[in-house]
N, C-alpha and C positions, 0 to 999 in steps of 0.2 A: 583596299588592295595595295598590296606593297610594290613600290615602283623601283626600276634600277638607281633612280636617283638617292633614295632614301637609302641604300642600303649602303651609296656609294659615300653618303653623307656618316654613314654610321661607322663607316671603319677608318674615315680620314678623321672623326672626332676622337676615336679611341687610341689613334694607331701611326705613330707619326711614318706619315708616306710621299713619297715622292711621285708616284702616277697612283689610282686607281682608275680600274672602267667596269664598270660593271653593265651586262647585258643581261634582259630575263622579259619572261612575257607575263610575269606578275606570280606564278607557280615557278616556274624554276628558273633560276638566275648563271650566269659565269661572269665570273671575276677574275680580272689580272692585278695582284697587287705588288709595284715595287716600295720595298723599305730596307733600309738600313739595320732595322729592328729584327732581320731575318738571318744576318750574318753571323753560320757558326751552328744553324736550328737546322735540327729537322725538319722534313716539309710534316709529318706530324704539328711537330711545334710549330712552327709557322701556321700551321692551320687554325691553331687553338692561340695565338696570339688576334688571330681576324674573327674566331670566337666569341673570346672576349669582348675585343672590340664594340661587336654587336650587341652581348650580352641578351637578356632575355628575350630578343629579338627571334635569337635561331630557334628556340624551341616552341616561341609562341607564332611569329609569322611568317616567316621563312620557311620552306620545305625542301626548296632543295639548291645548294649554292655549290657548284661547283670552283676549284680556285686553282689559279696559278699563282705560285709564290715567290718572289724574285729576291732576290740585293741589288741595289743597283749596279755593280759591278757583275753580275749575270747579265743584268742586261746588255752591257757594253762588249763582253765577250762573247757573245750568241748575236751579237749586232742588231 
């Protein structure tokens, strides 16, 4: 079973970030990811950069990942 931990592991390895958290009860997860890596994307892109990250993860155990995509400067302006 895939745990919030692993997946939280999976997108800090792929995906240089400054917070993740991921919440999920092993079927479906949420995510808040800040990076620097977002500044300028789409939340599209942005979503397919935390994609990647994961790589064959999302289509083999993951089903369903809900995500907030941040810059850290969104962060700091939404406080």
């Amino acid at each position: 079973m895939v745990s919030p931990e692993s997946i939280k592991s999976g997108i800090e390895s792929g995906l240089a970030c400054e917070r993740v958290e991921v919440i999920g009860d092993g079927q479906h997860f949420q995510a808040v990811v800040v990076s620097p890596a977002f500044a300028g994307k789409s939340r599209v892109q942005r979503h397919q950069l935390v994609y990647k990250a994961l790589g064959d993860r999302m289509r083999e155990e993951i089903h369903a990942l809900s995500m907030q995509t941040l810059t850290p400067e969104e962060v700091k302006q939404n406080g």
